[in-house]
C-alpha positions as CSV (number, residue, x, y, z in Angstrom):
1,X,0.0,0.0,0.0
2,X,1.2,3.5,-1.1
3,X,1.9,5.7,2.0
4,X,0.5,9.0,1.9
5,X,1.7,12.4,3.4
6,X,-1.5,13.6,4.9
7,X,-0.2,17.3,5.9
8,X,-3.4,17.8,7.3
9,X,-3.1,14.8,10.1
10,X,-1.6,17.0,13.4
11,X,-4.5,19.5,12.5
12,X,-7.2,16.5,13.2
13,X,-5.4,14.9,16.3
14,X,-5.1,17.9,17.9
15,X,-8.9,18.7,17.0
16,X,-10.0,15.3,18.4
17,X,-8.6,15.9,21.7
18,X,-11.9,18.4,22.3
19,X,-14.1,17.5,19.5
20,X,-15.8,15.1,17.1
21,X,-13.9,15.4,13.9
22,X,-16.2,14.3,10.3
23,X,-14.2,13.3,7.3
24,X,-16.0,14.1,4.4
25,X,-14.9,13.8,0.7
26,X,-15.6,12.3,-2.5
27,X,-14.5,8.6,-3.0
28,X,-11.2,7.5,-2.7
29,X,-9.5,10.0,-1.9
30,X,-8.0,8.6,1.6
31,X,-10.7,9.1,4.0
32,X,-10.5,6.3,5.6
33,X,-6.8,5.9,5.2
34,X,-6.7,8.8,7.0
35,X,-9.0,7.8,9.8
36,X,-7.0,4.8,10.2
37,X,-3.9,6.6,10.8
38,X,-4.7,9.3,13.0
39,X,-5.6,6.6,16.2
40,X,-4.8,3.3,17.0
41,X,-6.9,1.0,18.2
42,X,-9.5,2.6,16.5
43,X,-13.4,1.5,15.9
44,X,-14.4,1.6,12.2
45,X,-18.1,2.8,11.8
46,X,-19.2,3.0,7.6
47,X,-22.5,5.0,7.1
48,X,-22.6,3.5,3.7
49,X,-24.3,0.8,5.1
50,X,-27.7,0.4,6.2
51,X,-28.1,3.2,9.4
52,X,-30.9,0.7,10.5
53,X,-28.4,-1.9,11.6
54,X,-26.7,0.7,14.0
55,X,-30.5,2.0,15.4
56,X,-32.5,-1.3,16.1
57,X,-36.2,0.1,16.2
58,X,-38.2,0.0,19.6
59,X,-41.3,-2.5,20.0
């Protein structure tokens, strides 16, 4: 895998430290790359999938 230079990366860690960070782009541009990089161990959440399956409806 091609290692990128994300110049932008200290910008978002030291952002995260206070706030909740959205990477938003078109596709594959290294948004998740990105993501990937910035913390380790990290949870991976895609909201191209179906947002039911992360909000179960109440009875």
């Amino acid at each position: 895998m091609k290692e990128r230079d994300f110049s932008i990366q200290e910008s978002i860690k030291n952002d995260l430290k206070s706030k909740i960070v959205l990477l938003s782009g078109p596709r594959q541009v290294g948004k998740t790359t990105l993501s990937k990089n910035l913390i380790t161990p990290y949870e991976y959440i895609n909201f191209d999938t179906n947002i039911i399956e992360f909000f179960p409806t109440q009875n």
